[in-house]
N, C-alpha and C positions, 0 to 999 in steps of 0.2 A: 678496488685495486686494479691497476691497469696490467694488462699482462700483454707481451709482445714478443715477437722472435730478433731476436737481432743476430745480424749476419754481417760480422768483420770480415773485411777484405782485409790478407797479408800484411799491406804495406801498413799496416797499422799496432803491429807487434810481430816478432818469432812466432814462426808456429813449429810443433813438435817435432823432432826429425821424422820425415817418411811423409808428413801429410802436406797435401797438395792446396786442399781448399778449406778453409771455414765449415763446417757445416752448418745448419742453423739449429739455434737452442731457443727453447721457451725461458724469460726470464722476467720478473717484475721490477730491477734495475732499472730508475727513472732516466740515470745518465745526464744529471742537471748540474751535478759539482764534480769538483776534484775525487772527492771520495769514493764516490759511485762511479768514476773513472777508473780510478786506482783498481778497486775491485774487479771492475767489469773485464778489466785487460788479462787479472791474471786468472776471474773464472774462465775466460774464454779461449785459455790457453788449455787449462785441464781438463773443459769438455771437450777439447778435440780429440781427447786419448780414447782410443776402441774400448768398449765395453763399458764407458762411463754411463749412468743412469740420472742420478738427481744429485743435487749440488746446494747446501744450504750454506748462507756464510753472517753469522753474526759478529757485529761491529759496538764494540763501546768505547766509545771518543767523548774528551770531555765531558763526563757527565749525561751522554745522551746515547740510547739503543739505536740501531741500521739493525735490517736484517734483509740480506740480497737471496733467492731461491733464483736455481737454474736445474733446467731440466724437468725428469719426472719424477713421483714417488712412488708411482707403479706404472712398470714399462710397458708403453703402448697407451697410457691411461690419457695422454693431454694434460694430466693436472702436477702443477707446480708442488714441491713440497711449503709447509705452511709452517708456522709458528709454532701453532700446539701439538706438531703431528712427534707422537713417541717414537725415541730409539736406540739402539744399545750406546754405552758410553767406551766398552773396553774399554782398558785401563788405566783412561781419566779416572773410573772410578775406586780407583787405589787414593785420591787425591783428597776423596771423603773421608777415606778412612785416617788419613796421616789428619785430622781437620777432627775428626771423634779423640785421637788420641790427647790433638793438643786439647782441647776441650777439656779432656779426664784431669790432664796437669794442671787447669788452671783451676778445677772442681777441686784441688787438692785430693783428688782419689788414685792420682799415680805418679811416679816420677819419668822421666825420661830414660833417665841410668838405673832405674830398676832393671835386677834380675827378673827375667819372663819366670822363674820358677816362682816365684811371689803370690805369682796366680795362677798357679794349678795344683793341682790335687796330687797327694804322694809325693812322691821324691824321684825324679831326674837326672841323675849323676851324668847322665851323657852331656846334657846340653850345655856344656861349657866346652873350652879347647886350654889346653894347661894352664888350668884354675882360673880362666877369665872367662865367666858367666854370658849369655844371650842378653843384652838389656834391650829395654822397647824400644829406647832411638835404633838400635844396629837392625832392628826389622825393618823401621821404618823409611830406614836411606840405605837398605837393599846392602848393608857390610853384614848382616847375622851369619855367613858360615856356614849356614843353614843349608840341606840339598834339596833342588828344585822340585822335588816329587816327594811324596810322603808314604806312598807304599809304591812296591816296584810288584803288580801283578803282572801274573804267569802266562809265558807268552802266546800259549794257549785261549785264554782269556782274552788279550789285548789281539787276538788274528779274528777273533770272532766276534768282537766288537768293532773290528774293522766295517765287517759284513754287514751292520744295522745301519739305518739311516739315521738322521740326529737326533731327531725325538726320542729313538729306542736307545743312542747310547747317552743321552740325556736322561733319559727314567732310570736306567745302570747305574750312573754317574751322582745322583741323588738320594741313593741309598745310604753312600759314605755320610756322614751326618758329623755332626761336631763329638760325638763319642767316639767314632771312627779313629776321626784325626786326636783324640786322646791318649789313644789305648796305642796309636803307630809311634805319638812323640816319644813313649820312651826306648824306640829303637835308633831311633836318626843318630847321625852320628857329624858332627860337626869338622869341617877340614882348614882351618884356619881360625886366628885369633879374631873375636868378633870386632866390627869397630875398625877392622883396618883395613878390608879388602874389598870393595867395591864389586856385585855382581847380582843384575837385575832377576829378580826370584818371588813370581807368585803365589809358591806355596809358602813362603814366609808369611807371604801378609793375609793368608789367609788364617796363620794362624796367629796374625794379630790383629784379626776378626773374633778368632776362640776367644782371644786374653780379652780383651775390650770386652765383650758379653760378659765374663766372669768379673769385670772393673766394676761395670754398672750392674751388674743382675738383670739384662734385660735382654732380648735380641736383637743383637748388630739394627735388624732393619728398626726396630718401635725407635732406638737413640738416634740413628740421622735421622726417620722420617722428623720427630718432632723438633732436633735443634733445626734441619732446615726450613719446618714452617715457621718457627718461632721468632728467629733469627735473619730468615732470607724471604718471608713469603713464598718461598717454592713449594707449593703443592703438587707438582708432578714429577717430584723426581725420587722415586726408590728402587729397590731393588727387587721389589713383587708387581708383577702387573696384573689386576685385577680382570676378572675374564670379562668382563662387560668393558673393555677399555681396548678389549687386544685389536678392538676395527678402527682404533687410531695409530698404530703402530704403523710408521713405513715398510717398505718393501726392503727387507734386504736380499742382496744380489751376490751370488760368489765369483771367484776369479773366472768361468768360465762365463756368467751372464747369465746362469742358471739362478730363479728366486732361493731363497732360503725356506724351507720349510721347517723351524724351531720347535713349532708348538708340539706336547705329546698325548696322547691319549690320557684325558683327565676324571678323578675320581670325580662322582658326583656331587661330593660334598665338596669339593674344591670352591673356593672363592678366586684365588686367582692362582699365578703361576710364578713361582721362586726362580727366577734366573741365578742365581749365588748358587753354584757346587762347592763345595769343601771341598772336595781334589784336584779338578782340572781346572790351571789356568788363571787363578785370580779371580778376586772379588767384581760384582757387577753391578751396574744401577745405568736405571733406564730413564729417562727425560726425553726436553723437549726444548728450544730453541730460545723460545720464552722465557723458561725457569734457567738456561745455563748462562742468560744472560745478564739476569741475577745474583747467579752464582760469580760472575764473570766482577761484573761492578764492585762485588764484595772483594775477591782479590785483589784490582787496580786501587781504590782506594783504600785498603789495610787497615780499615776503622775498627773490624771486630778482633778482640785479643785474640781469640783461637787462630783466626785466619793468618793474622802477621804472624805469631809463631809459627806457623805450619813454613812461611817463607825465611826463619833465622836457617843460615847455611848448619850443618849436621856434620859433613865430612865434602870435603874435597881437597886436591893438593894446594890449588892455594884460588882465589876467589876469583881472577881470570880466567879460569877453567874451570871444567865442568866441575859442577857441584851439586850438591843434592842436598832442601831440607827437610821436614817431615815428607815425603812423597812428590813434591815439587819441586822437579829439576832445574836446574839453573846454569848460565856463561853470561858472557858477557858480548852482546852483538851491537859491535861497531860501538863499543865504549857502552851501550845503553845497557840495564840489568834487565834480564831478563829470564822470567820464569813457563816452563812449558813442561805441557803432559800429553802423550800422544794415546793415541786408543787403536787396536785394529782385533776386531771381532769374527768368531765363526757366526755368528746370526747375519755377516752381510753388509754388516757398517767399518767406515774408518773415518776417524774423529782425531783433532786435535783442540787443543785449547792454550792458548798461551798470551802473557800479559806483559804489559811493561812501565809498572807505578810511574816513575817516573814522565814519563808520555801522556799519562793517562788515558792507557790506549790498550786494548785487548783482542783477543779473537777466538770465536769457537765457531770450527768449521767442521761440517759433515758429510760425508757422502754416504751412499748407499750401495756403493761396489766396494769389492777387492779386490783393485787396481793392481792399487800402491800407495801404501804410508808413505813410503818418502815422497811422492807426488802432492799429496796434499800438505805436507810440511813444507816444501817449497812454493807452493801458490800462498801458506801464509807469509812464507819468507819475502814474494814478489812482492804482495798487499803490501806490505810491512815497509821494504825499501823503496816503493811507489808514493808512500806516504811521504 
């Protein structure tokens, strides 16, 4: 693989306000077509932003994978990020789970407009709002009603978990377990009729993580690891990483440029490391560049039933605007349909992923700072309209 620094002069795009020169960046961007043009212009726009680190950007056009890397994947290291190199998805990986659900519906082991109390234990008189029940769709396109936190601890508690670094309020944070979030659902208290109000909530879909385990009898992670090897060949994408794997894992970086230190003091019997907490923050799954571009292909083409259900719109005011189906967002840009899932992680990454069937044309892009999401939502937006 040939690797090179390339060093744009100005007059060859905007560069960001404030910056004066190009700087130069490691990148394996051959710069032979249009394509590798397209890309090159807008990655070399978002390395010029202070504190960027590495820069990976996969492409499926037609029928066929690109994958452009720029920068590092550990700073100061000289080396490019790679293909197979692991790392967090944030809240792409909500995009599995609305892809497990449609799955269940087509197993015939759930309905969409099912009542969530179907599958839980006991009786929940809360979880409706004047007698109209939680159903799975109102989790799944973020209308549930539902409040964003599932227990409100003592502020006492939350001042001294301030004081840990993330590992220690990650080992905290792991204690809550799926009986946790059992035994709090029958306090919540719902503020709106489900189904009609529109308001993005992690702790929903975490607990349509609970219901999905209780659908199939199995854990969240054994049902996607296996439909996605089955179904996609993706063997490295879940949401446990095994400890013998963690030295493929990139660097992640936080907003000041400081690395991410994740990992926490682990028991000896440990095999690997659960990123998925039940309370804070949403569901998680870790990959790699390779496998999401698999993932990626399977969306543009909508061959597999679970996946094109997961893209039937769910709720929106009307289909020119924003809309949402099982967990993938939707509008309409520049006439084109377009589907997209963003991700911004405390491990150091920010991810997006977004498609456009019609095109037959995709993108999952990653960085290993936190920048800025909305910065790398528009370097796909630039790729996109360059194209």
């Amino acid at each position: 693989m040939k690797i090179f620094y390339a060093l744009i002069i100005a007059a060859l795009f905007v560069l960001p306000a404030g910056a004066q020169i190009a700087k130069p960046v490691l990148t394996d961007n051959p710069l032979k077509d249009h394509l590798d043009s397209a890309v090159h212009k807008g990655a070399m726009v978002y390395m010029q932003n202070t504190g960027t680190v590495g820069l990976s950007i996969g492409v499926y056009k037609n029928g066929r994978n690109y994958i452009y890397n720029y920068g590092e994947s550990v700073k100061g290291s000289g080396r490019l990020p790679t293909p197979d190199q692991m790392f967090n998805l944030g809240s792409v990986a909500k995009t599995f789970v609305g892809t497990m659900l449609a799955e269940a519906v087509l197993e015939n082991k759930a309905k969409l407009t099912d009542d969530i109390r179907l599958y839980l234990p006991g009786k929940y008189p809360n979880l409706e709002y004047q007698g109209h029940p939680v159903r799975l769709v109102d989790i799944a396109n973020h209308t549930s009603g539902l409040p964003s936190s599932s227990r409100d601890f003592p502020v006492a508690v939350m001042d001294s978990l301030k004081k840990l670094d993330l590992p220690g309020q990650i080992a905290f944070y792991q204690r809550y377990n799926q009986d946790s979030l059992l035994k709090d659902l029958h306090h919540l208290k719902i503020d709106t009729i489900p189904g009609t109000k529109y308001h993005y909530n992690g702790n929903a879909m975490m607990i349509l993580i609970l219901l999905l385990e209780r659908i199939y009898h199995e854990p969240f992670e054994t049902v996607v690891t296996q439909y996605l090897k089955s179904h996609f060949n993706m063997y490295d994408t879940r949401t446990r990483v095994p400890l013998k794997q963690l030295d493929r894992f990139m660097q992640g970086y936080d907003s000041n440029g400081a690395p991410v230190q994740w990992f926490f003091h682990i028991n000896q019997r440990d095999t690997d490391i659960n990123t998925t907490l039940f309370y804070a923050g949403g569901p998680s799954m870790n990959s790699t560049m390779n496998d999401m571009l698999k993932y990626l292909k399977a969306q543009v083409e909508e061959t597999d039933p679970a996946v094109k259900l997961t893209h039937q719109l769910t709720w929106g005011p009307k289909p020119s605007d924003f809309a949402i189906g099982l967990n993938w967002m939707y509008d309409l840009e520049n006439g084109v349909k377009d589907y997209y899932h963003t991700g911004h992680t405390g491990l150091g990454f920010n991810t997006v992923c977004e498609f456009y069937p019609t095109e037959h044309l995709g993108f999952m892009i990653v960085v290993n700072d936190n920048i800025s999401q909305d910065k790398v939502s528009q370097l796909e937006s630039d790729i996109h309209k360059a194209l």
